[in-house]
C-alpha positions in Angstrom: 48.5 31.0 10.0 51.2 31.2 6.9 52.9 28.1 7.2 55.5 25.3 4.3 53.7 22.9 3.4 55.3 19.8 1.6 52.4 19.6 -1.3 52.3 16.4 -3.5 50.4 15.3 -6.5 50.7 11.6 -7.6 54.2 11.1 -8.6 55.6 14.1 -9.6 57.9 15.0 -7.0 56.8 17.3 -3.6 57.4 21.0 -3.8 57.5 23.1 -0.6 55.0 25.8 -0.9 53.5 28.9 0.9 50.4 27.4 2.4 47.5 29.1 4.7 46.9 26.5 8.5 43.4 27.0 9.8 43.1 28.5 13.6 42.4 26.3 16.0 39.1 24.3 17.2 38.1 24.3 20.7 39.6 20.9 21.1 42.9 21.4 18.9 46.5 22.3 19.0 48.8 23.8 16.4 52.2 22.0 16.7 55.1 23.9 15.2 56.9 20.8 13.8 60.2 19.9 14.3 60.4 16.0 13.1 58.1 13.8 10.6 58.5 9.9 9.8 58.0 9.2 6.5 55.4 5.9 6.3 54.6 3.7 4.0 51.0 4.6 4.1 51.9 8.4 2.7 53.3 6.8 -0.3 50.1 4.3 -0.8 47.7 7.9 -0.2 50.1 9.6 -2.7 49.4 6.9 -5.2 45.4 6.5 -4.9 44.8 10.0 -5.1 46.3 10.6 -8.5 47.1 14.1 -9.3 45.0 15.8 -6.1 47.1 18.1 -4.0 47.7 16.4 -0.8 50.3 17.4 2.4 50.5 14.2 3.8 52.0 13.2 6.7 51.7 11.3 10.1 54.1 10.8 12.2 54.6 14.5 13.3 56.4 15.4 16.6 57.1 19.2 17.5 56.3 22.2 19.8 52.5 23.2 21.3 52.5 26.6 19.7 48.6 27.2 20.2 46.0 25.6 22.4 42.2 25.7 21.5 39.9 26.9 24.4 38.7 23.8 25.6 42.1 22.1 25.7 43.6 21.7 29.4 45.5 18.5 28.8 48.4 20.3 27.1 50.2 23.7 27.1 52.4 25.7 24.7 55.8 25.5 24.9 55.8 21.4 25.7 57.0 18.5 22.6 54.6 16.2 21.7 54.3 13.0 19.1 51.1 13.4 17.3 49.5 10.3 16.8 46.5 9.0 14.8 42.9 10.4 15.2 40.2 9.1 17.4 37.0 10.3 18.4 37.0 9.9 21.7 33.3 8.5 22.4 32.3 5.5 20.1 32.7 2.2 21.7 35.6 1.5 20.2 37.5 4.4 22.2 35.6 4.3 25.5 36.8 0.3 25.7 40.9 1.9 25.1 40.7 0.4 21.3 41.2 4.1 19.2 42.8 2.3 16.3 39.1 0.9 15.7 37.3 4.1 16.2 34.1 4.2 14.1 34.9 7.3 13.1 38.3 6.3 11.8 38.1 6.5 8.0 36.4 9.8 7.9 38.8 11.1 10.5 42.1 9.9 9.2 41.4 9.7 5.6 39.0 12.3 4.3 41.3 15.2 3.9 39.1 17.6 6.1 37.8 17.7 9.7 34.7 15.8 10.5 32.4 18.3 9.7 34.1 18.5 6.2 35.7 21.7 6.6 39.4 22.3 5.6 42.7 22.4 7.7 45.2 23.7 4.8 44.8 26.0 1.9 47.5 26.7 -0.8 46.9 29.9 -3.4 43.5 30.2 -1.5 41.9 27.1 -2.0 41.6 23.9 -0.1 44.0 21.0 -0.5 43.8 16.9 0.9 44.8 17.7 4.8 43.9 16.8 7.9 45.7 13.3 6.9 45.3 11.1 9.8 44.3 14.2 12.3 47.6 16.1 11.1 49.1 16.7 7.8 52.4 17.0 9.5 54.7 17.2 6.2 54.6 21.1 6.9 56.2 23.7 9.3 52.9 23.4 11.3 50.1 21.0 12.0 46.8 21.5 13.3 45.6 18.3 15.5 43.3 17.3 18.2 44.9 17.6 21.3 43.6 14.0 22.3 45.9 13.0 19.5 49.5 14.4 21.0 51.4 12.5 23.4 53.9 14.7 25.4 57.5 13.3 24.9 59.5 15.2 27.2 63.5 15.6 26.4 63.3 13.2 23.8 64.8 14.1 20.6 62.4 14.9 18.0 63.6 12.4 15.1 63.4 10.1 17.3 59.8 10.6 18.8 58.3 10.8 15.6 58.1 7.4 14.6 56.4 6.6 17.6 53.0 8.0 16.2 52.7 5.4 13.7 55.1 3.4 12.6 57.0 2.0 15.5 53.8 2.9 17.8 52.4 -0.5 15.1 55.4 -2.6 15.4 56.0 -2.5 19.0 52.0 -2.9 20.0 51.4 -5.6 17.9 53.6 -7.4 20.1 52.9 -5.4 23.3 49.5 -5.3 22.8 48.3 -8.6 20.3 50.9 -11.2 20.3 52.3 -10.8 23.8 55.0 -13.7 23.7 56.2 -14.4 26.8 60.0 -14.4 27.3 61.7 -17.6 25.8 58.8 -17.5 23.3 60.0 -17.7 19.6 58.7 -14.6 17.4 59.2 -14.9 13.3 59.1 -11.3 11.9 58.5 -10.8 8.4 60.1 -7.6 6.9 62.9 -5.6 8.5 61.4 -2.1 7.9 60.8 0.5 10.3 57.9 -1.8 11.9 59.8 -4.8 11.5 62.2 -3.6 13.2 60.4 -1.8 16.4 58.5 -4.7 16.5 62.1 -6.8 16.9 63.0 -4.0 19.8 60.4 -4.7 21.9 60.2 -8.5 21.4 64.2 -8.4 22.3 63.2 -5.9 25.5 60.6 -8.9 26.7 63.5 -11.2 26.7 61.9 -13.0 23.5 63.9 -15.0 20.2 63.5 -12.8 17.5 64.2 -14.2 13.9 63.9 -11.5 11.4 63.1 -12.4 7.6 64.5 -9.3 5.1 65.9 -9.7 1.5 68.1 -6.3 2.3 71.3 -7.2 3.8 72.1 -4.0 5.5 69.0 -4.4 7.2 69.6 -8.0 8.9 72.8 -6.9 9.7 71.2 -4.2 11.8 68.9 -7.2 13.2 71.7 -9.3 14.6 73.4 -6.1 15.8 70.5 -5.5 17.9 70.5 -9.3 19.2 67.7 -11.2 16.8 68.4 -13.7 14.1 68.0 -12.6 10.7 67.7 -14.5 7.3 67.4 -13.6 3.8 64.4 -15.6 3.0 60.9 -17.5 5.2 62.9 -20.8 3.7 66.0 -19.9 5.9 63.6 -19.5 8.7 64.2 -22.5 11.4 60.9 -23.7 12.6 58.8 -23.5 15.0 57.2 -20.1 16.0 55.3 -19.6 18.7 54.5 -16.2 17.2 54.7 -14.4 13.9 54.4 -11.1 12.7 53.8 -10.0 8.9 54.6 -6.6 7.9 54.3 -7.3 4.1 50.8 -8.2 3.5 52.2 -10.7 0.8 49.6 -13.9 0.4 52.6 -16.3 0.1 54.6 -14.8 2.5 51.4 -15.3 5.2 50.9 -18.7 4.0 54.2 -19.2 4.5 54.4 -18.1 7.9 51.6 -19.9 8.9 53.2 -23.3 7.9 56.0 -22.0 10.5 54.0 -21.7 13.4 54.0 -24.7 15.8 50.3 -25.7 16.9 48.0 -23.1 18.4 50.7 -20.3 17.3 49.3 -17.2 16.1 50.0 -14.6 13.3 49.4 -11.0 13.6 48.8 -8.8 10.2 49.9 -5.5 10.1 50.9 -5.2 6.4 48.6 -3.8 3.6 48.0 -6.6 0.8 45.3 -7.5 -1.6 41.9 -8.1 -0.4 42.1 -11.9 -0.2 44.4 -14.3 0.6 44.1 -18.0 0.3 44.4 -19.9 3.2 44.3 -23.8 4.3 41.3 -23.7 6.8 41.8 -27.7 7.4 45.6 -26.5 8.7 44.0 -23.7 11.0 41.5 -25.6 12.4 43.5 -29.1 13.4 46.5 -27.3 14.5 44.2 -24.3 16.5 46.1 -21.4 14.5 45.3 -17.4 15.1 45.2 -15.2 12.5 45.0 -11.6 13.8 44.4 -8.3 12.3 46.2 -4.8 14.0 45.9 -1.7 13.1 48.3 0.8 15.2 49.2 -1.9 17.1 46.4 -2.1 18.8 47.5 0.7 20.9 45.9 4.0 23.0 48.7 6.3 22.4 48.3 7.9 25.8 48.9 4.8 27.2 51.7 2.7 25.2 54.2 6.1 23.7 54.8 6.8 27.3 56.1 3.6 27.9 57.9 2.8 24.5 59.8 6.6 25.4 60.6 4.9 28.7 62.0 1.7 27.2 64.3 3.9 24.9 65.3 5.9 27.5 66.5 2.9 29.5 68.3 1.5 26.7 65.6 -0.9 26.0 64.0 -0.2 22.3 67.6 1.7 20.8 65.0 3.2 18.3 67.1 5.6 17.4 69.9 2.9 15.5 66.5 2.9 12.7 66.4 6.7 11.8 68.2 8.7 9.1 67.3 12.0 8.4 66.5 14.6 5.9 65.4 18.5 5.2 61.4 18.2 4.5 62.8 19.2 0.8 64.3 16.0 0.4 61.3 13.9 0.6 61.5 12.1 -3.0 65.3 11.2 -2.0 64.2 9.9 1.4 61.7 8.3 -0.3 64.0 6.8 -3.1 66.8 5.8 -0.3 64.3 3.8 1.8 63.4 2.0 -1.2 66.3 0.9 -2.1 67.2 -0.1 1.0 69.8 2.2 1.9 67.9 3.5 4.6 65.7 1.9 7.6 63.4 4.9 9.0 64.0 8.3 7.1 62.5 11.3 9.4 62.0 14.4 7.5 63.2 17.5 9.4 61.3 21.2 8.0 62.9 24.2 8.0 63.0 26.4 11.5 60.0 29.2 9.4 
């Protein structure tokens, strides 16, 4: 299937190019794509591959154009988020814990199916796809159809997100943290999983205080009813729960010396290996320290009910998203850098 696909290589900036989608498996769907969240995680893949050709990619929501023969779960014609890929069968899955599939690395990160083969050619010959099940910077995007989560009438910008980013946020305090309301929740960073994070601590009737250098971006934080300061040393103690988005060791120490006693801290952001941390403190004052990837979350499950909450006015997702043609990726890019933007969703051209 002749499909655009936006193709990267290191940090020379993405060209949209004539590029060649595999059919369909058994047990996948082509999506024609309508929306795509830009992550941080595309930019940190961008960076370690170097000069490969890549279509990254993962936050893909669009139409069902094809079904594969075994699929019955879906059917052409309905929207769907596409979320991260899971195998289904490993314990991890069969206990409702995809994000910790044992097949995750290979399915999310090789750049090919699971039997190695391709998803995307460009001139002919393979190219990094399949990333995270999709490769959803394109027109179109092949996926397992355990990975799509119909959305209904739910605008497309707006759905994307929900396959990674604010599927992360909102699940790591859904899902791992789980303050009760009254509870007091420290988030650190004000990004796009800051931020849905913030939105569904706020929907549980939960004190939010937001920590993010960006002005613009606090200001969004008190519009949407949380507390926002420019610095953890503005931050008025104590937490019953924190959230780090930034995977920065002092910003983690930090937020652990904010937590009142047996207070946890969740861990989403991607930092440096190790990270320094006063075991005497943890143990005498009984502090968690928890690792979440994808919030936790089985898509199936939470998207439905994160769509629900938006639609009910709950999780006003939608005050995050700015967005752009697929072409203007770098400036997306560039813009949520420097903090000008919250969430930019890409939008690709109708063919």
């Amino acid at each position: 299937m002749k499909i655009f696909a936006l193709l990267s290589r290191g940090s020379a900036p993405g060209e949209l190019v004539d590029a060649e989608l595999d059919e369909p498996r058994a047990d996948e769907v082509v999506v024609r794509i309508e929306a795509v969240g830009v992550c941080h995680t595309d930019l940190v893949t961008r960076k370690a591959l170097g000069d490969a050709p890549v279509v990254l990619g993962h936050e893909g929501c669009g139409i069902v154009q094809q079904v594969g023969s075994a699929v019955d779960s879906l059917r052409t014609g309905e929207r769907v988020v596409i979320s991260f890929a899971s195998c289904g069968s490993c314990e991890q899955c069969r206990a409702g814990h995809p994000a910790y599939c044992g097949w995750a690395t290979s399915l999310n990160g090789s750049g090919r199916r699971l039997d190695g083969s391709p998803t995307i050619r460009v001139g002919g010959e393979p190219v990094y796809g399949a990333f995270f099940g999709q490769s959803s910077f394109a027109t179109a995007a092949l996926a397992a159809a355990r990975s799509c989560v119909p959305v209904g009438a739910v605008p497309p910008e707006v759905a994307a997100p929900f396959g990674c980013g604010f599927l992360t946020g909102a699940g790591a305090v859904l899902n791992v943290l789980r303050p009760a309301p009254g509870n007091r929740l420290l988030v650190i960073g004000g990004g796009g999983v800051g931020s849905a994070a913030m939105l569904a601590a706020l929907s549980e009737g939960v004190e939010v205080v937001v920590s993010e250098p960006v002005a613009a971006r606090r200001a969004l934080a008190v519009r949407c009813g949380a507390t926002a300061v420019g610095s953890l040393d503005e931050a008025p103690p104590p937490f019953t729960h924190a959230l780090d988005t930034t995977g920065k060791p002092e910003q983690i120490r930090r937020a652990l010396a904010l937590l009142r006693s047996r207070g946890v801290l969740a861990l989403v952001g991607r930092g440096p290996a190790e990270v320094p941390l006063d075991l005497r403190s943890l143990l005498l004052r009984g502090l968690e320290v928890r690792g979440c990837v994808e919030g936790d979350a089985e898509p199936a499950v939470l998207v439905p009910e994160l769509l629900d909450r938006y639609r009910r006015g709950r999780l006003p997702v939608d005050r995050l998203v700015t967005t752009y043609p697929l072409r203007e990726f770098d400036r997306a890019v560039a813009d949520q850098r420097a903090g000008r933007v919250l969430k930019p969703v890409l939008l690709p051209p109708d063919s």
